[in-house]
N, C-alpha and C positions, 0 to 999 in steps of 0.2 A: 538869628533870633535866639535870646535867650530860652531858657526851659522854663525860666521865673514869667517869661513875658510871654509863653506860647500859652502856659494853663491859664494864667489871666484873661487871656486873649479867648479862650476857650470857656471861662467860667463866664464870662460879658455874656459871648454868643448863645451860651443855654440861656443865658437869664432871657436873652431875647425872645425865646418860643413861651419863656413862662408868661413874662408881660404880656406876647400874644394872647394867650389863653385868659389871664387876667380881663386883659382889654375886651374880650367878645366875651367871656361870660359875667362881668360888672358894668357892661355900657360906658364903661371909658374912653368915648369919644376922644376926648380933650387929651388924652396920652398918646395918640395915633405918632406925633411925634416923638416917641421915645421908644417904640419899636420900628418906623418907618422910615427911606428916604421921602423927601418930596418928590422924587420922580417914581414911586415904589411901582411896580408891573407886579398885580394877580390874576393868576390865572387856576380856574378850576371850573368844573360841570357848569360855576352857575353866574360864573363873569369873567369879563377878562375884561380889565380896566387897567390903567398906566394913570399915576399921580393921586397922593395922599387924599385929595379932597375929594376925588372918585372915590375911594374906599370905603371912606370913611362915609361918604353918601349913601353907599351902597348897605355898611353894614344898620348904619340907622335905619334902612327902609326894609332891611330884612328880620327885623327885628317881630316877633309875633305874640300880641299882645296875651300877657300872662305865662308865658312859655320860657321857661329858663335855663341855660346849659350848663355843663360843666365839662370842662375842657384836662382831659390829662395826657400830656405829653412823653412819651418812653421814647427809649432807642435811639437816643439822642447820637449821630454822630457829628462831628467837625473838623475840616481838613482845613486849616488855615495856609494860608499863601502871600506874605505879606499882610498889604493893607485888605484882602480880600478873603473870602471863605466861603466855603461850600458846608450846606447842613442840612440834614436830613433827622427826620423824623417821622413817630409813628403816634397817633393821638387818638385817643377813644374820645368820644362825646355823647353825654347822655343829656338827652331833655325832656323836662320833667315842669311840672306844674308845683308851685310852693308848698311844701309840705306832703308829695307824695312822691310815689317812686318813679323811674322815669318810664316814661311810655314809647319814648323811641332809643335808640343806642344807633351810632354808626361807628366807622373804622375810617381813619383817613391815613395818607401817605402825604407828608410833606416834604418840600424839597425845597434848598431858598438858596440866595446867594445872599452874604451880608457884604459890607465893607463896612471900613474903618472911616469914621467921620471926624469932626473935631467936638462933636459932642459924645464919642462913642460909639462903639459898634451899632448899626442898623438896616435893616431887610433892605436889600435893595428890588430881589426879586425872591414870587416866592407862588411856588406850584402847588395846588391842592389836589387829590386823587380820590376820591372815594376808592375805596375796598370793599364797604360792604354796610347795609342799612339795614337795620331791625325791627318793623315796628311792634312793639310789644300788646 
């Protein structure tokens, strides 16, 4: 694999955690496929589901009326392998109400496997971990 084709390869897959982050903190439902497979497996404290449409179920009904977050993702690493990759991540979220400060903050650990699709790198799987929850 090229060097040209490994950071390309590499610049997609970070884009993939940002779109996550995007996707759960604007309600972008309808984008689920352009950071997911259809067969996507999450796993974390507060589900474990297999396939896009579970997800994406799930995150609409977790959604809490006037409560909004904001998702920032660090520490990004990526070990590409071919059409497959491994990525890890570490992501603050704070949630807060329109116009004030946030009243809760957590710490997550992410961990995901993507592959290479024909539209594009996308999660295939992908671990959530709490670290740690604030409420303020």
């Amino acid at each position: 694999m090229s060097t040209d084709t490994l950071i390309a390869d590499r610049i997609e897959i970070a884009d993939l955690f940002t779109r996550f982050a995007l996707l759960l903190d604007g309600g972008r439902w309808e984008e689920a496929d352009t950071v997911f497979t259809d067969d996507v497996e999450v796993h974390s404290p507060r589900i474990q589901v297999r396939g896009i449409d579970k997800v994406v179920d799930y995150m609409r009904k977790a959604q809490v009326e006037g409560e909004l977050t904001q998702h920032t993702t660090t520490d990004l690493l990526v070990n590409v392998n071919g059409d497959q990759a491994a990525a890890s991540a570490n992501s603050l979220v704070y949630y807060y109400r329109d116009g004030q400060p946030p009243h809760q903050t957590g710490g997550l650990r992410l961990a995901s496997t993507a592959v290479r699709t024909p539209a594009g790198w996308r999660l295939r799987e992908t671990r959530i971990m709490l670290a740690w929850m604030r409420k303020d």
